[in-house]
C-alpha positions as CSV (number, residue, x, y, z in Angstrom):
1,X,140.7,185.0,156.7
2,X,142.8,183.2,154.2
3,X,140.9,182.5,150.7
4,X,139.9,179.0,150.4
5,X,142.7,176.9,148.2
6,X,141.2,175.9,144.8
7,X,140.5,171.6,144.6
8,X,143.1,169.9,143.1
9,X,142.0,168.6,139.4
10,X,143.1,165.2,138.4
11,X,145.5,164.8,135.6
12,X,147.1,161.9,133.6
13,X,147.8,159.7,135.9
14,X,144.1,159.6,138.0
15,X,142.1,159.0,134.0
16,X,144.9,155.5,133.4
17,X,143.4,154.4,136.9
18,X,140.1,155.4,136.3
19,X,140.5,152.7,133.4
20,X,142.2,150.4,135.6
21,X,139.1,150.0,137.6
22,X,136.8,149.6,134.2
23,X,138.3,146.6,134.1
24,X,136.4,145.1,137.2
25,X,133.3,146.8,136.3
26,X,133.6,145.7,132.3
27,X,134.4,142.0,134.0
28,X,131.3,141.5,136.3
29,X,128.8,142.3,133.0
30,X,130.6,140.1,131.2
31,X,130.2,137.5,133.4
32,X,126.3,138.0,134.1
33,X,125.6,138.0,130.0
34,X,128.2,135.2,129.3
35,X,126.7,132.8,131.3
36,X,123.0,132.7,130.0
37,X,125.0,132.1,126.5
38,X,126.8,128.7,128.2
39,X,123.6,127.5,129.8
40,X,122.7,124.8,127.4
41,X,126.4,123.5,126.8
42,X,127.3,123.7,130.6
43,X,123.3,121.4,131.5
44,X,124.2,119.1,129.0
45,X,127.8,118.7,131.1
46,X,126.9,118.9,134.4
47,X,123.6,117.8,134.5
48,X,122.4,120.4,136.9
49,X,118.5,119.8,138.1
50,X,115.9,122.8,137.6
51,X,117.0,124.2,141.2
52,X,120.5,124.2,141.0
53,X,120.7,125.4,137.4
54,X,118.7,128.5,138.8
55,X,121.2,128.8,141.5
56,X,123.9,128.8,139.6
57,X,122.7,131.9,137.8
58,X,121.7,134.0,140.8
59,X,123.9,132.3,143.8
60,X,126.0,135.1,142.4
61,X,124.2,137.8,142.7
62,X,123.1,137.2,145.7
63,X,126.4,136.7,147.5
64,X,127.1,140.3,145.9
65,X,124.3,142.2,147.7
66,X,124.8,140.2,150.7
67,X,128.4,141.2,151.3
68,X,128.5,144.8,149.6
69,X,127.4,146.7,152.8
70,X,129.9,144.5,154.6
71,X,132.6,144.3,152.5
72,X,132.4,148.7,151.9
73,X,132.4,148.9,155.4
74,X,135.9,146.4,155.6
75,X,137.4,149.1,153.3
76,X,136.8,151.8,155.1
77,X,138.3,150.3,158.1
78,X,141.4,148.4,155.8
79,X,141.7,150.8,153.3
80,X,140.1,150.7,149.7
81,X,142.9,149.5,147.5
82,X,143.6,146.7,149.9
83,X,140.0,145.6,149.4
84,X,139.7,145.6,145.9
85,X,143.4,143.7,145.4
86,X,141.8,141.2,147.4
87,X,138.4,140.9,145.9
88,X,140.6,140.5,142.4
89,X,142.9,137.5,143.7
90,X,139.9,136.3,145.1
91,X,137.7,136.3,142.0
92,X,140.9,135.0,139.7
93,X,140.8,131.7,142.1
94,X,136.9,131.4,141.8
95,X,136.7,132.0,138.0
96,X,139.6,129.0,137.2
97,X,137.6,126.6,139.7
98,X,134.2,127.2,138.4
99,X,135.7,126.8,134.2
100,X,136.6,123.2,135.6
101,X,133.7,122.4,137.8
102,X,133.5,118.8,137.8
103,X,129.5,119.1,138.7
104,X,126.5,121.3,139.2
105,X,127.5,122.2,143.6
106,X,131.1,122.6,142.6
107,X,129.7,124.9,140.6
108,X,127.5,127.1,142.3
109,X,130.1,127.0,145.3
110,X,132.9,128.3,143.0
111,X,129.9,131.2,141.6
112,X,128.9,132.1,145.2
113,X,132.6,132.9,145.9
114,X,132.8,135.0,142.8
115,X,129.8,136.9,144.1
116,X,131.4,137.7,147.5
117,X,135.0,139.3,145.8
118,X,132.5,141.0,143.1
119,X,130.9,142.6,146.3
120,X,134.9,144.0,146.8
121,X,135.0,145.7,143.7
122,X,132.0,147.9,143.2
123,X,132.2,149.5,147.0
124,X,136.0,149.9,147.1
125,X,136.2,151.0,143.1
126,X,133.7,154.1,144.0
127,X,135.2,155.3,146.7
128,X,138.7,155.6,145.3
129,X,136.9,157.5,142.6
130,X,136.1,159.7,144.7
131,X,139.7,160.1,146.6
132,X,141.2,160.9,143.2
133,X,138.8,163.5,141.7
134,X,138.4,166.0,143.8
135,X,136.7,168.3,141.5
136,X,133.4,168.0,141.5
137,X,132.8,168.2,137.3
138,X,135.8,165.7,137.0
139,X,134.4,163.5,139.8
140,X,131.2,163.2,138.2
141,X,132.4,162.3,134.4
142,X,134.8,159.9,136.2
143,X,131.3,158.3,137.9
144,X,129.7,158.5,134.1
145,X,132.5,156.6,132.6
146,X,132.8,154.2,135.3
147,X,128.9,153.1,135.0
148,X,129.3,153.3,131.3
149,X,131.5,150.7,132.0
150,X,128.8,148.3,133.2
151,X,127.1,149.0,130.2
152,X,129.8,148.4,128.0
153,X,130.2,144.8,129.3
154,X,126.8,144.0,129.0
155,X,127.3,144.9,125.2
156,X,130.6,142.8,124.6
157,X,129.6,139.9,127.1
158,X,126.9,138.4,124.7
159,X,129.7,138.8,121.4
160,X,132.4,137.8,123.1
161,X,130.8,134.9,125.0
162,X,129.3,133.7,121.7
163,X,132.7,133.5,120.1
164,X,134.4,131.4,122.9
165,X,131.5,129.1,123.1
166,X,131.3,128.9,118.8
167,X,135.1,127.4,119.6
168,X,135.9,126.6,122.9
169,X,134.2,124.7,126.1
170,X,131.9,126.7,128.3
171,X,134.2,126.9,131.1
172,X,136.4,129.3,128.6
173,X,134.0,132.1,129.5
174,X,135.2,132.3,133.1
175,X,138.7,132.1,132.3
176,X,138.4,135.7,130.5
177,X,138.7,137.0,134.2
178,X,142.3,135.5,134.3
179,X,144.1,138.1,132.1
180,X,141.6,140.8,132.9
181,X,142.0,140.9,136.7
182,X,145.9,140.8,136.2
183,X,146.0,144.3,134.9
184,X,144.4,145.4,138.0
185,X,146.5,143.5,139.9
186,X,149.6,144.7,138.0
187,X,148.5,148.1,137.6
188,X,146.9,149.0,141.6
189,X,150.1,149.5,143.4
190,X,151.4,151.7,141.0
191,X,148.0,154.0,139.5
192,X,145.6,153.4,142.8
193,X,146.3,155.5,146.0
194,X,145.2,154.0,149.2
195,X,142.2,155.3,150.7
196,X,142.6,156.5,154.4
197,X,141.7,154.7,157.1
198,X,138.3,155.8,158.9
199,X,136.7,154.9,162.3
200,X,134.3,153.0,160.9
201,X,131.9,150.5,162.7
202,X,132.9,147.2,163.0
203,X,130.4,145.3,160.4
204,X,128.0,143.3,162.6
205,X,128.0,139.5,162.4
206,X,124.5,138.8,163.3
207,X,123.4,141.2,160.4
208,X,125.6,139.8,158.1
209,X,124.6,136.4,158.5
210,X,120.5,137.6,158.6
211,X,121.2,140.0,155.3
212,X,122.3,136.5,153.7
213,X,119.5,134.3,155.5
214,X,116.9,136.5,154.5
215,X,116.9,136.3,151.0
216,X,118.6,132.5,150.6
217,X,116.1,131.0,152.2
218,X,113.1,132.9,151.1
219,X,114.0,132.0,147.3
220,X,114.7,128.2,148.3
221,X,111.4,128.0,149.4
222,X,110.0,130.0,146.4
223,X,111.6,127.7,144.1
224,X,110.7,124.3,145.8
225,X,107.1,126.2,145.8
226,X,107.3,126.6,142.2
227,X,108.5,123.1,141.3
228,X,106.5,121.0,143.7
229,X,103.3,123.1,144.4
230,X,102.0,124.1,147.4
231,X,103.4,122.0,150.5
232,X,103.9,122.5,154.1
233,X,107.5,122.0,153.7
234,X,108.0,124.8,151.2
235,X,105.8,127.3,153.0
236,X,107.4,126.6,156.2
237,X,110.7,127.6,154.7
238,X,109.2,130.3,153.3
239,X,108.2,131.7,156.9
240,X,111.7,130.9,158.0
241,X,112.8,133.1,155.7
242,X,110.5,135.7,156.0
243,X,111.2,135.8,159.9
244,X,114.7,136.2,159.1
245,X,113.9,139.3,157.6
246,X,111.9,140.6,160.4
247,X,114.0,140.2,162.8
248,X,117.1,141.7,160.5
249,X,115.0,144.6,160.4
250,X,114.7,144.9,164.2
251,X,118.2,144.7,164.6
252,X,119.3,147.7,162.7
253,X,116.9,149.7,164.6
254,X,118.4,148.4,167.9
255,X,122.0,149.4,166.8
256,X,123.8,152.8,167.2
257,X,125.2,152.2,163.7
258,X,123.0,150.3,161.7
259,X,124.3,147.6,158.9
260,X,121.7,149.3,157.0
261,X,120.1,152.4,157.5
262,X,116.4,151.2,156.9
263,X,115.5,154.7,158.6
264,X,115.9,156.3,155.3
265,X,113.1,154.3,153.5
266,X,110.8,156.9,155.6
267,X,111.5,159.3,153.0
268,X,108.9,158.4,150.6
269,X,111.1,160.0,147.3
270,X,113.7,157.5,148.6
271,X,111.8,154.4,149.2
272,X,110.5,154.5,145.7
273,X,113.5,154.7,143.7
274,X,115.7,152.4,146.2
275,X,112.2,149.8,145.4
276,X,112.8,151.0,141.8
277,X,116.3,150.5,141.2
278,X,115.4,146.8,142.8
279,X,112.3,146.0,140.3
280,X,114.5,147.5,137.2
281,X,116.9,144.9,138.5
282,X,114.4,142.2,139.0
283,X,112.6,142.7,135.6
284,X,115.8,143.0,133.4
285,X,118.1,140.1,134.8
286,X,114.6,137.6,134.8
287,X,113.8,138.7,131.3
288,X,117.6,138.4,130.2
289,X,117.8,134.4,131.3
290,X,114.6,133.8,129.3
291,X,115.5,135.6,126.2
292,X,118.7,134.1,126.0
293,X,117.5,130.3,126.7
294,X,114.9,130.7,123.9
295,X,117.2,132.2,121.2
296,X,119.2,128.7,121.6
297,X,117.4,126.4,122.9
298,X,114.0,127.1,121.2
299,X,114.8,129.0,117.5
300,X,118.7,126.9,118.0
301,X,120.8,129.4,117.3
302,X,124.7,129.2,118.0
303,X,126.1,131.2,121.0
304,X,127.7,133.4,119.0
305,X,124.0,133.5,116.4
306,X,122.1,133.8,120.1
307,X,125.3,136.9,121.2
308,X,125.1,138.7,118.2
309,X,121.1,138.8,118.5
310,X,120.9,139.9,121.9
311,X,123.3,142.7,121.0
312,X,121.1,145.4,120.3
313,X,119.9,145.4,123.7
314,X,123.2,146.5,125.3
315,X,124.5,149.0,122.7
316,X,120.5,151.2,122.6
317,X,121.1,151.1,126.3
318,X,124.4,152.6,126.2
319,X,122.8,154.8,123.3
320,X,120.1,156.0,125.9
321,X,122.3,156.0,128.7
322,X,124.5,159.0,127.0
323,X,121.3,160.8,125.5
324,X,119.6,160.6,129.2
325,X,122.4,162.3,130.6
326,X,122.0,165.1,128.4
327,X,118.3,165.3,128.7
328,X,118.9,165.4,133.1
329,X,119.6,168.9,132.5
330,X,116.5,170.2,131.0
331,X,114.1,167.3,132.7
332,X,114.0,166.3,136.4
333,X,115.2,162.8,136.8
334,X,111.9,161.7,137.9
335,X,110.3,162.6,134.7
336,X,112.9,160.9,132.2
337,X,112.7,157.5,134.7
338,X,108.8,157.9,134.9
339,X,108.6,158.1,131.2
340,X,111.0,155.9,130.2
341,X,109.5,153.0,132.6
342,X,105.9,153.9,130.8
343,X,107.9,153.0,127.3
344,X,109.5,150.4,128.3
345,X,105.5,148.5,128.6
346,X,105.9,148.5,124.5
347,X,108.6,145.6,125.6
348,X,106.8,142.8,127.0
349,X,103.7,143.8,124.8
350,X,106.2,142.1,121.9
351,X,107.2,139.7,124.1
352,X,103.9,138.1,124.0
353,X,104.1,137.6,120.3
354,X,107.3,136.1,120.4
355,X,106.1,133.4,117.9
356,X,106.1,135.9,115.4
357,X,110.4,135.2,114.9
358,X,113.1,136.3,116.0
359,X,112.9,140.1,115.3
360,X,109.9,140.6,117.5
361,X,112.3,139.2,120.6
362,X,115.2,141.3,119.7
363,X,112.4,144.3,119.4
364,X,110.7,143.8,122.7
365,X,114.2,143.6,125.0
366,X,115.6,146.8,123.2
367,X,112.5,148.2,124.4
368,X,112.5,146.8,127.6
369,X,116.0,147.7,128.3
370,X,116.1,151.0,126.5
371,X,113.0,152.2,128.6
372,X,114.9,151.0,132.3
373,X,118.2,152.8,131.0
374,X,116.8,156.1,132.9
375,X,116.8,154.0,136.0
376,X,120.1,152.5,135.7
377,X,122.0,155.8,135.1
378,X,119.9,158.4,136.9
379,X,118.5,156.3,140.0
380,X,121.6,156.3,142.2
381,X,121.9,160.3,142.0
382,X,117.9,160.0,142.7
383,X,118.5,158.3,146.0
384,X,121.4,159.9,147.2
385,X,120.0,163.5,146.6
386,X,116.6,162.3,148.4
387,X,118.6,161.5,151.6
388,X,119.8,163.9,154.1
389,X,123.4,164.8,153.2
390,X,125.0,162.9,156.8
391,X,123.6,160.1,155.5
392,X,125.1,160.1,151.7
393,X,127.1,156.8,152.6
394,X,123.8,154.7,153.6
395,X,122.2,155.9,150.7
396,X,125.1,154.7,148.3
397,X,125.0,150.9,150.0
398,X,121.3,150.4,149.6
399,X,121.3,151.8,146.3
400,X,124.0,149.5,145.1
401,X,122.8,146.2,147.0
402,X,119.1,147.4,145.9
403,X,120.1,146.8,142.4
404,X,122.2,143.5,142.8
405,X,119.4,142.2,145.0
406,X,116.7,142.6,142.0
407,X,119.0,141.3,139.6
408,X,119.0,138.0,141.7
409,X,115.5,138.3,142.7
410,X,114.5,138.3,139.4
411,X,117.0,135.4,138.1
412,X,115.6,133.5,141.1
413,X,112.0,133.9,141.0
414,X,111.0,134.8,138.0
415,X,113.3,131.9,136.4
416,X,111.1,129.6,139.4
417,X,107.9,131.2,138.2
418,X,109.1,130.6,134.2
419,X,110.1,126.9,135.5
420,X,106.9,126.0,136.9
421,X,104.7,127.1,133.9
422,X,107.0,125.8,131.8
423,X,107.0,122.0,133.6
424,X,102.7,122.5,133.9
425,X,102.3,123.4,130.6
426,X,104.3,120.8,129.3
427,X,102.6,117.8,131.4
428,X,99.1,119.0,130.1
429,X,100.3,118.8,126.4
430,X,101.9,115.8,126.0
431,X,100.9,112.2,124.5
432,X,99.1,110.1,127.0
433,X,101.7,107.2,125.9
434,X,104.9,109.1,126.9
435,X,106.7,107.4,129.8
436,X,106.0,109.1,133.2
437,X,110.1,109.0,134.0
438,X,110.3,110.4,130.9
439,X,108.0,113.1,131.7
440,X,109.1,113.8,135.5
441,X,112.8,114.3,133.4
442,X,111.5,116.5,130.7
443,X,109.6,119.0,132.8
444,X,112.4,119.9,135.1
445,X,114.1,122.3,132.4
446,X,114.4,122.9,128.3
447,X,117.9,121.4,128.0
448,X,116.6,118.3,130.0
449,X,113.6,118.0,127.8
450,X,116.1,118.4,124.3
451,X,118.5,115.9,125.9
452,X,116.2,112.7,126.7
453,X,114.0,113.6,123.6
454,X,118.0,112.8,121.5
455,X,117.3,109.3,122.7
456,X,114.1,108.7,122.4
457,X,112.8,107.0,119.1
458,X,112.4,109.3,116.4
459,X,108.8,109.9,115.9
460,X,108.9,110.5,120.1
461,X,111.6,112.3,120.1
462,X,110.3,114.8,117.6
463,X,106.8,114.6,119.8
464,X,108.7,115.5,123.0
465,X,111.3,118.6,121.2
466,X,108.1,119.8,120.0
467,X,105.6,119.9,123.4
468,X,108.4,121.0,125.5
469,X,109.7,124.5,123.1
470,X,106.2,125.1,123.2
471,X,106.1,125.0,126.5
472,X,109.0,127.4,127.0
473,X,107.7,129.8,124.7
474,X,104.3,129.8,126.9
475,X,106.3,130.3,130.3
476,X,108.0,133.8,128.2
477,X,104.2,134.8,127.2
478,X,103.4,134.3,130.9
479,X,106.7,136.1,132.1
480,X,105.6,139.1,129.7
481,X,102.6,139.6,130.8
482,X,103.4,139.7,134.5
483,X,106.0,142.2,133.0
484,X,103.4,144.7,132.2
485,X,101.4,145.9,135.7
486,X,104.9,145.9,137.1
487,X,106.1,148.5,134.8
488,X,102.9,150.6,135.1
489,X,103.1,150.6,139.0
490,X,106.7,151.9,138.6
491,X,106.5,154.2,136.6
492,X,103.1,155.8,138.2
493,X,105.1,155.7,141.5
494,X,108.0,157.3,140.3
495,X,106.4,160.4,138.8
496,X,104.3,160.6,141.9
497,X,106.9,160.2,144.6
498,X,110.2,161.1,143.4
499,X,110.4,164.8,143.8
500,X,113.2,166.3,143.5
501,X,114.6,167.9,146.9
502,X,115.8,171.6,146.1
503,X,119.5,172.3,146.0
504,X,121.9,171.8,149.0
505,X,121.9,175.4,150.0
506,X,118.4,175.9,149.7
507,X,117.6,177.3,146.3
508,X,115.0,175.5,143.6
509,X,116.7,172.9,141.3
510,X,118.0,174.1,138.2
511,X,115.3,171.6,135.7
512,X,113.3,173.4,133.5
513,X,110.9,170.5,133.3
């Protein structure tokens, strides 16, 4: 029997391309932190209502989980490369129509077509990873440095953002992805190998379409249920929605080849970090819009004042993220998530005293963000190691849509939750004598508040900028404390559920701890 041929180890040319495809990964960060910076120069533009400035955060997001699965699956029948060239020309187009939106829909159309190439980039970036490093200790520092790369734009979107905004328009902040996604463009043909083709299954219309139903309509009807109260209209759509879901998940048990493999959620270890990985998502993208608003809109700091203050955040997380990955060979990663999710309480515990100044804000998100950084960097091994090997590929899509799901989930409703106490809080507290158009303006959002109290008489005006930063600073007490039971359950769950499986060929893992 011939001895097996040593894998071929990447050289020069595979680490330039493993930098090519930062680039995409550095981008969609950016983009995320950016835009909470714009939000109070693009409402004062476009005018958006409460509603559509929530969706034109998370209409994003949302078209990113809906289409990863889909889009993955395209590339393994099309090939990889050709994907992610697409998803780039794609996302160009999208970014130079949304930085001259003419309103609020134009808008969140141009964002939702963002979202769909961004769900071409992660899928089809991974996988040729994994074609060019075929050694498995180069493979997995390429995968390190690659999700460092997330990280890294969520540290320079806030700086950089806050400089274009100190000087330029808000749309400047999406025309950052024109230079950016021409290196890729330039650089693909020449540094990226095309992926070969594979038999995959032919992605499944009526999945697709209830993947995106599902969660669309379920947040419409969460945010009209926020804004207007309880009404038959709103909890109708909500059971609309929640129908959708059902039967989605019917359907991928009727199919040979599921869209998604919702068979693997029977593994209890794997339910509970794919759920994790959603809620980390769901806390730290809600939190993110809240802290950001408040820094301008309520202390009135500059973009670049509010970028350079939310700053810390990203760089302990990177911090973390590099000291966690040494620590993962001493501690099981259940232990370091567990633990860090138990820290991370310490966050929204300073949240609540956010009166205090500006310090205590900045203190509570490094926190926050610093305690979920075990998540973020040791959650996707976590799922894929507590799934059966045959079904690695599954595991990989829901642990990737899992994550940009939460992220929108939480934009969406914890931003609807924040609205509504915001809007109640503000009705309760304000002069009997105030207008009620004035009112029904004011308590749709901050920015809408600060912009009819600017033309109001003085002594009003003051009244009104008052009541309503108040009022925003009650919805973040509200948001924090919700923060806090969520945090315990996941980080009771994790160290409960999340054992580690033993080693592929059967002996005990190598964790001392």
């Amino acid at each position: 029997m011939p001895a097996p041929q040593p894998t071929a180890t990447a050289g020069r040319r595979e680490w330039i391309a493993l930098a090519v495809l930062g680039v995409p990964a550095v981008l969609v960060m950016m983009n995320m932190s950016m835009l909470y910076l714009a939000l109070p120069g693009l409402s004062a533009d476009l005018d958006p209502t409460g509603p559509q400035l929530l969706w034109i955060i998370d209409v994003y997001g949302f078209m990113v989980a809906g289409f990863l699965v889909t889009l993955g699956t395209l590339g393994d029948r099309l090939g990889h490369r050709r994907v992610l060239v697409a998803g780039a020309v794609a996302f160009t187009i999208a970014s130079v129509l949304a930085a001259f939106a003419p309103g609020a829909a134009w808008l969140v159309a141009a964002r939702a077509v963002q979202g769909i190439a961004a769900a071409c980039l992660a899928p089809s970036s991974l996988s040729l990873i994994r074609t060019m490093f075929r050694d498995e200790r180069q493979r997995t520092l390429a995968i390190t440095i690659w999700m460092l790369s997330f990280m890294g734009g969520g540290a320079l979107g806030p700086l950089i953002g806050g400089v274009l905004l100190e000087y330029f328009w808000w749309g400047s902040m999406f025309l950052t992805a024109v230079p950016t996604m021409v290196v890729l463009l330039v650089c693909a043909p020449f540094l990226l190998p095309e992926t070969p083709r594979s038999g995959a299954a032919r992605p499944d219309a009526a999945s697709v379409a209830l993947s995106l139903v599902t969660p669309l309509v379920a947040v419409y009807a969460i945010k009209e249920l926020a804004v207007q109260g309880l009404s038959l209209p709103g909890l109708g759509t909500l059971a609309v929605g929640v129908l959708a879901g059902v039967f989605f998940a019917r359907r991928q048990r009727q199919l040979s080849v599921p869209f998604l493999d919702l068979g693997l959620f029977h593994v209890p270890a794997f339910a509970v970090a794919a759920g994790g990985m959603t809620l980390v998502g769901f806390l730290l993208f809600g939190t993110s819009l809240l802290t950001s608003q408040y820094l301008q809109l309520v202390l009135g700091f500059s973009p670049l004042q509010a970028g350079l203050w939310q700053l810390p955040s990203a760089v302990f997380s990177t911090v973390t993220a590099l000291v966690v990955s040494g620590l993962a060979v001493r501690f099981r990663p259940a232990v370091l998530m567990s633990a860090g999710a138990a820290l991370a309480i310490l966050g929204p515990v300073l949240l609540t005293q956010v009166n205090r100044g500006p310090l205590v804000l900045v203190g509570g998100s490094v926190v926050l963000f610093a305690g979920l950084t075990p998540f973020m960097s040791l959650g996707s091994g976590l799922i894929l190691n507590s799934a059966p090997p045959e079904r690695a590929g599954a595991a990989s899509a829901i642990s990737e849509t899992g994550a940009e799901l939460g992220g929108a989930l939480g934009i969406a409703v914890l931003g609807s939750v924040a609205t509504a106490v915001y809007g109640r809080h503000l009705t309760e507290h304000l002069p009997a004598d105030v207008p009620t158009d004035i009112v029904t303006t004011a308590r749709e959002t901050l920015p809408a508040a600060l912009e009819v109290a600017s033309r109001l008489p003085h002594e009003l005006g003051v009244t009104l900028t008052e009541a309503a930063r108040d009022a925003f600073a009650h919805s973040l007490h509200i948001h924090a404390i919700i923060l806090i039971p969520l945090l315990a359950v996941l980080a009771i769950l994790t160290i409960t559920f999340c054992r580690e499986p033993a080693q592929r060929d059967g002996t005990p893992s190598a964790h001392t701890e």
